[in-house]
N, C-alpha and C positions, 0 to 999 in steps of 0.2 A: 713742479714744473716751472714756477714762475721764479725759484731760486736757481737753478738751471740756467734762464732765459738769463737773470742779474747777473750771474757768474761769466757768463759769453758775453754779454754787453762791457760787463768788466773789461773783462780781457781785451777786449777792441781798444783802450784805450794805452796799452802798452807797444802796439804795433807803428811800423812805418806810415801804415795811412790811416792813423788816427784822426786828424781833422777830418775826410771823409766819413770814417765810422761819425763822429761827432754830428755833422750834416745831414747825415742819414736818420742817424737814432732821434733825432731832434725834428724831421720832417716828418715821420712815421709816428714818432709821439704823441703828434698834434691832432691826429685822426684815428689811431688803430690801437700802435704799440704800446704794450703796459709799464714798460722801465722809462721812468724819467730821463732827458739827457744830463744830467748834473750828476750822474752816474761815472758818465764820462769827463766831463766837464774839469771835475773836482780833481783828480788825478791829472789830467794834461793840466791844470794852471798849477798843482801842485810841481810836475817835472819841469817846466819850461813857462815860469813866473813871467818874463819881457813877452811873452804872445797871447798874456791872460784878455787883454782886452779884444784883439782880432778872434782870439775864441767865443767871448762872448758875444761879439757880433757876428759872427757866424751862427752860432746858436740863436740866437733872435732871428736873424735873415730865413732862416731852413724853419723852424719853429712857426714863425708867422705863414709862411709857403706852407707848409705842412696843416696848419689853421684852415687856409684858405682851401685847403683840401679838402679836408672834415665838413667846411660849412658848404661847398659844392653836391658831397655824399648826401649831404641835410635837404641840401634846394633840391635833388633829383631825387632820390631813392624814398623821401617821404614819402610823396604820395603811394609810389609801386608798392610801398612793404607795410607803413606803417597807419594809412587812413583805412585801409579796410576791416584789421585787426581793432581800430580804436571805435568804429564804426558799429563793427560785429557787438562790442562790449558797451557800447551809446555811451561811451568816453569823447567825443568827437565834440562837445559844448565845451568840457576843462579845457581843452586844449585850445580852443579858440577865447576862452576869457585868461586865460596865460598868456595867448599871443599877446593879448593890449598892453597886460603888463610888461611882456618881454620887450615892446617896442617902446614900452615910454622909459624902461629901465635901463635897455638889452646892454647899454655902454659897460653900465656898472657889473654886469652881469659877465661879462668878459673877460673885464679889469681887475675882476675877483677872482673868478678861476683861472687868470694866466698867472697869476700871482703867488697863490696860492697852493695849497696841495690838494685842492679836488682837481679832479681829471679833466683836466682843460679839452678835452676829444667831446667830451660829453656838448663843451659846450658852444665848443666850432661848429659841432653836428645840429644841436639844435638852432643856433643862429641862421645856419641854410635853411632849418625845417621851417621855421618861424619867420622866415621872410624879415630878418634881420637888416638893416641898411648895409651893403657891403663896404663903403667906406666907413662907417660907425665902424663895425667890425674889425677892421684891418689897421682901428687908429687906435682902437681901444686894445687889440693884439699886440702893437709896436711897443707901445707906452708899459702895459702890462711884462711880456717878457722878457722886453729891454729891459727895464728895472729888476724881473728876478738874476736873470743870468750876470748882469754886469754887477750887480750887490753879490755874488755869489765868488764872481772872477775877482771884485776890488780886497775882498777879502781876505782870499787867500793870497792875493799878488801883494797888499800890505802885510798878514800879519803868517804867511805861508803853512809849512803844518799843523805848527798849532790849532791853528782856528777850524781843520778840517772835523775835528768831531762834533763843535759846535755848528758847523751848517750842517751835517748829516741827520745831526740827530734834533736841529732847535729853528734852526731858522724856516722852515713852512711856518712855527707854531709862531715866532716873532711876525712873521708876514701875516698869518690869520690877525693877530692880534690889531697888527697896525692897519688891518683891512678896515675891521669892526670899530675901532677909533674913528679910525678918515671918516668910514659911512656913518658914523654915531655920532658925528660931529656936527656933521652935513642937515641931522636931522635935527639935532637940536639946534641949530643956528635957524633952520626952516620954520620951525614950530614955537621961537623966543620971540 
């Protein structure tokens, strides 16, 4: 099913209104959808290299709106769905000694999974759940995405097909990488 859903998302990017599909899949990502938008991304900067950067803003712009969705779903549907069920199982202490940490971290916590290839939905969702700050939220969104999608557009708009096997298949693992430096740097400059 979910090589199906890649195949169609694919295909969106060959069409007349591929910048909308782009918008789309990249708003829906943020919250719901399981296909990355660099799905699409990676092909439109590939055909039409002079609009890689208007694409990557695009994709940041829809992507962080799409955020802001996920941590909406978080702030309201918490309580309805997820305090009684955590409640029922006297889960309901963890999740309150996560909050402090999510609140004195929540930036970093964002900054990583926008970044990243864990499922940034996960973590839109719980920013709402967790009474995240929504401007922390939405700065640490901007800066996050912005930097994956426009390293992803600068790429291929410098070094064009070549380079597309390398972001498909390497660059999340260079971004984890360069995640866990930034933060491991941070800590040991903390703690010298």
């Amino acid at each position: 099913m979910i090589r199906r859903l890649y195949d169609w998302t694919l295909s969106l990017a060959a069409g007349p209104r591929a910048p909308a599909a782009l918008g789309t899949v990249s708003f829906v990502e943020s919250s719901v959808f399981p296909i990355p938008p660099d799905i699409l991304l990676i092909p439109m900067v590939i055909a039409r290299r002079e609009k890689a950067w208007w694409y990557a803003l695009l994709c940041t712009m829809t992507s962080v709106a799409g955020g802001i969705l996920g941590y909406l779903i978080g702030l309201f549907l918490f309580e309805q769905v997820a305090v009684p069920i955590l409640t029922f199982y006297g889960k309901m202490g963890f999740v309150e000694e996560f909050k402090d940490i999510y609140h004195q971290y929540g930036w970093w916590f964002v900054f990583i999974a926008g970044l990243t290839p864990f499922p940034y939905k996960v973590i839109t969702i719980a920013s709402g759940a967790l009474g995240l700050s929504l401007p922390v939220f939405i700065a640490a969104s901007i800066v996050s995405r912005g930097i994956r999608f426009f390293v992803v557009a600068g790429l291929l708009y410098l070094f064009g097909p070549p380079i597309r096997d390398f972001i498909e298949k390497r660059l999340g693992l260079m971004f984890t990488i360069f995640v866990v430096l930034l933060v491991g740097g941070f800590v040991v400059l903390r703690y010298i």
